[in-house]
Backbone as JSON, one array per atom type, in Angstrom:
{
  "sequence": "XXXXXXXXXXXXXXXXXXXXXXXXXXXXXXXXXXXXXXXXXXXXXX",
  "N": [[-5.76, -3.36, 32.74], [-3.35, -4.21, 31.09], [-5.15, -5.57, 29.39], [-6.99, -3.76, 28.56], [-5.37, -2.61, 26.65], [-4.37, -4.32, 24.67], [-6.53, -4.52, 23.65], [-6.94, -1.84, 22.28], [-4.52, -2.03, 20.45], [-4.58, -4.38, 18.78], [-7.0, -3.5, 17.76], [-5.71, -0.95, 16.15], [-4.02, -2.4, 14.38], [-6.0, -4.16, 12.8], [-6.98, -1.89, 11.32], [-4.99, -0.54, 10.4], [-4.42, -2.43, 8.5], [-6.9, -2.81, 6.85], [-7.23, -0.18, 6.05], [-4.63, -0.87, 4.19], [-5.99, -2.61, 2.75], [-7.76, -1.52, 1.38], [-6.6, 0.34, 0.17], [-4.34, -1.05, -1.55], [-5.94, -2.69, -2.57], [-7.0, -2.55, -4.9], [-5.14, -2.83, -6.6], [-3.84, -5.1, -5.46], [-5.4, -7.34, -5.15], [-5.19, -10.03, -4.02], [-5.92, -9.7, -1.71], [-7.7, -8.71, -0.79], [-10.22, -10.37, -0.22], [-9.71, -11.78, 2.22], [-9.9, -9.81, 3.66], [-12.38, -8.56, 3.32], [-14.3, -10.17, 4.8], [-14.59, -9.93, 7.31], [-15.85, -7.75, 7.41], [-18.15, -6.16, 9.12], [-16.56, -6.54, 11.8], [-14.51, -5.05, 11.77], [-15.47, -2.23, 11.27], [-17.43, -2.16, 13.19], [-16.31, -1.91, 16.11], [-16.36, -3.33, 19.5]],
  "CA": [[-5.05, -2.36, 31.95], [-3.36, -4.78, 29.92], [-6.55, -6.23, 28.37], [-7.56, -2.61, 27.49], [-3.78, -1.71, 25.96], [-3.51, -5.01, 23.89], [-7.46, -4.49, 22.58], [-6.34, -0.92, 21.32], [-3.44, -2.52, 20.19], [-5.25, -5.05, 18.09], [-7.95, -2.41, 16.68], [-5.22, -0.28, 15.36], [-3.62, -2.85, 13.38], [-7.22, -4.38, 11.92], [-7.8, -0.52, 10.81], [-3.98, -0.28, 9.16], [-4.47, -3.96, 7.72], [-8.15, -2.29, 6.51], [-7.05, 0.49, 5.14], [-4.16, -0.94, 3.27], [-6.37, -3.16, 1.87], [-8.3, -0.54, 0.67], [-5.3, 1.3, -0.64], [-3.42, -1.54, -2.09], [-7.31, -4.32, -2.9], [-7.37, -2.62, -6.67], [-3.53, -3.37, -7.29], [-3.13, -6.42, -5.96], [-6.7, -8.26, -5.26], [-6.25, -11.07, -3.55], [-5.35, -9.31, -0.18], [-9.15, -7.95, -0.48], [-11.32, -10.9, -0.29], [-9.63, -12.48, 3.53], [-10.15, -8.61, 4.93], [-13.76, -7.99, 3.65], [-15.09, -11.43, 5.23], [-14.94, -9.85, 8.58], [-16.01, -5.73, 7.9], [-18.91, -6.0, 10.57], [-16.08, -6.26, 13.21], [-13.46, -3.71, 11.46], [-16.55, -1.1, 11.06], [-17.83, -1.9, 14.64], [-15.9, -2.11, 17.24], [-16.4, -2.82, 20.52]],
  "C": [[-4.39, -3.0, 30.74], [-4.36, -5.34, 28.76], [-6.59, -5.19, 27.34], [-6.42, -2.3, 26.62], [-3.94, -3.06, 25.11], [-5.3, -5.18, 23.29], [-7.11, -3.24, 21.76], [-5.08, -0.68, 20.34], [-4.16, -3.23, 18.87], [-5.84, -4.42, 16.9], [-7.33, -1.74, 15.74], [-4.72, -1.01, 14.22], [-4.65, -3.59, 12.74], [-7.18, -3.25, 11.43], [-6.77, -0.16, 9.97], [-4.28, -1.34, 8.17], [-5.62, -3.34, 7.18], [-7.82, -1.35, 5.19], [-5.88, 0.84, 3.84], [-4.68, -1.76, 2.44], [-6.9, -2.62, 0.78], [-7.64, 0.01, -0.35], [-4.98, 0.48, -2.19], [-4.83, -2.87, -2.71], [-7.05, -4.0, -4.48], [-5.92, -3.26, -7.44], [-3.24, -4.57, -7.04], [-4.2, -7.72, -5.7], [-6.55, -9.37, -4.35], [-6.09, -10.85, -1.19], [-6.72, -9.05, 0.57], [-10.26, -8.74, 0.02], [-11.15, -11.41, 1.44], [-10.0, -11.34, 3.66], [-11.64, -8.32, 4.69], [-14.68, -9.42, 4.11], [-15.06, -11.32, 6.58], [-15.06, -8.3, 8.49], [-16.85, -5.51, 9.23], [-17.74, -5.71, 11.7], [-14.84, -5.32, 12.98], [-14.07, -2.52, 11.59], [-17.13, -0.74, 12.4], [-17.31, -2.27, 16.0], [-16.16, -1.91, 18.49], [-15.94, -1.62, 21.96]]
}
């Protein structure tokens, strides 16, 4: 139970960290290049 609670734990904050990159990649750039060097595993999660 913990495993599963601290992987949905995890996922959510890759997917905020994601989509503030998104938000915030054109304003401040260099936040963009560490988060898109792993999309495969932000896009597909197990």
């Amino acid at each position: 139970m913990a495993q599963w609670l601290w992987c949905m734990h995890t996922a959510a904050l890759f997917k905020v960290s994601f989509m503030v990159s998104m938000l915030c990649g054109s304003c401040t750039g260099y936040m963009q290049p560490s988060l898109l060097t792993v999309p495969g595993s932000v896009q597909n999660p197990i």
